[in-house]
C-alpha positions as CSV (number, residue, x, y, z in Angstrom):
1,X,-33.3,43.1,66.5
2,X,-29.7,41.5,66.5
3,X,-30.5,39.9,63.3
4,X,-31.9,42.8,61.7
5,X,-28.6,44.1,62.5
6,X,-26.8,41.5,61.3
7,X,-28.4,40.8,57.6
8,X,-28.8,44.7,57.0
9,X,-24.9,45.0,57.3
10,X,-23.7,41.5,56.0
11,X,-26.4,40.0,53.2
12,X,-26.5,42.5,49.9
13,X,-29.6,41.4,49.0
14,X,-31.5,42.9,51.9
15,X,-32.1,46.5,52.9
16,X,-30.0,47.5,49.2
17,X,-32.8,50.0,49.2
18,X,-32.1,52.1,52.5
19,X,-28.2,51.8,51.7
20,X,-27.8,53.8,49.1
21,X,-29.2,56.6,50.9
22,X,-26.9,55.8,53.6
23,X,-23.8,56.1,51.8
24,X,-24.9,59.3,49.9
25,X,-25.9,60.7,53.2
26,X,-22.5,59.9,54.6
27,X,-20.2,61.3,51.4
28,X,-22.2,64.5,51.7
29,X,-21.0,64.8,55.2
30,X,-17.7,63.7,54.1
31,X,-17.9,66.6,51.3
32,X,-18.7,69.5,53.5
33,X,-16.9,68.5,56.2
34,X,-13.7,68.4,54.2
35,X,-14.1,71.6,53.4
36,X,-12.7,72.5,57.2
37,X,-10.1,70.0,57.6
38,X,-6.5,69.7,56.1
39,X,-5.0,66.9,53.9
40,X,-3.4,65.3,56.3
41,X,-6.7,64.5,58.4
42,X,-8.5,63.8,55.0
43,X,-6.0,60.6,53.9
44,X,-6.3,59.8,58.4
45,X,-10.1,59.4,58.0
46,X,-9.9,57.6,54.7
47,X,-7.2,55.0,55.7
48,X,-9.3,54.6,59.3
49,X,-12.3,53.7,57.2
50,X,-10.0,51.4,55.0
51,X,-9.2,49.9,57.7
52,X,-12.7,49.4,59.6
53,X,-14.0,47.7,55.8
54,X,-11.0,45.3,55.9
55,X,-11.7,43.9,59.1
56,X,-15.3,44.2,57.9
57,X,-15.1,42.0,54.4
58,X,-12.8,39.2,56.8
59,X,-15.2,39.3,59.2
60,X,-18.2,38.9,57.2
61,X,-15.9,36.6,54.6
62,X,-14.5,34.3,57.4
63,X,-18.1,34.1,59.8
64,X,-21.4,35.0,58.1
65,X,-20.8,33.3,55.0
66,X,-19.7,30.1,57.4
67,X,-22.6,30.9,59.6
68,X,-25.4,30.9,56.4
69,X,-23.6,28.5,55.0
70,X,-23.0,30.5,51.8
71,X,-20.4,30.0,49.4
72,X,-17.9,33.1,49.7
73,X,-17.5,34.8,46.2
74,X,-14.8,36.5,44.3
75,X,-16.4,39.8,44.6
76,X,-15.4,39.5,48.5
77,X,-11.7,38.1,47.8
78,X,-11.6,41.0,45.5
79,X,-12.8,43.9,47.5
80,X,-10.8,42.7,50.7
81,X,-7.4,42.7,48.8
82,X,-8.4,46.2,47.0
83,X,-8.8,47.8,50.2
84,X,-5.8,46.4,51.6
85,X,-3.9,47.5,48.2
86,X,-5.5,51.2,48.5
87,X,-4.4,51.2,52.3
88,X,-0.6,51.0,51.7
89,X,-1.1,53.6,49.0
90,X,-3.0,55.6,51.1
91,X,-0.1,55.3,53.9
92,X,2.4,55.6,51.2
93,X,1.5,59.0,50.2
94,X,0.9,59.9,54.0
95,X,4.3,59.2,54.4
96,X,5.3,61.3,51.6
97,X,2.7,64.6,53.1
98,X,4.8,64.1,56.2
């Protein structure tokens, strides 16, 4: 079960089926549910869940790809300094909201 776990949220190649669903299933929530809630909390959610991929990309950058002995690829660099870019802007204009 662990490793079901594990290569459904680290390899791409796996599961790419049920994760589109996922994610459509999830920005539907997100779409309603922002219908009740103001800015503010809107920009919270989206920098917590900046933050949750962050540590998400470095940990599956820095210990599954060492683990499975695959070679980490640019995509990965990429994405984990994107989201650390859209983070500070994110907190930028939080700061400016304020």
């Amino acid at each position: 079960m662990k490793e079901k776990v594990i290569e459904f949220l680290f390899n791409p190649k796996k599961f790419r089926n049920i994760k589109f669903p996922i994610f459509l299933l999830f920005l539907a929530l997100f779409s309603f549910g922002r219908l009740y809630i103001t800015a503010e909390y809107i920009l919270l959610i989206i920098l917590f869940v900046l933050i949750s991929l962050f540590i998400f990309m470095m940990f599956k950058t820095f210990w599954y790809n060492k683990i499975k002995v695959v070679k980490t690829s640019k995509i990965d660099w990429i994405l984990t300094a994107s989201t650390i870019v859209l983070f500070f802007y994110g907190l930028y204009i939080l700061i400016h909201l304020s």
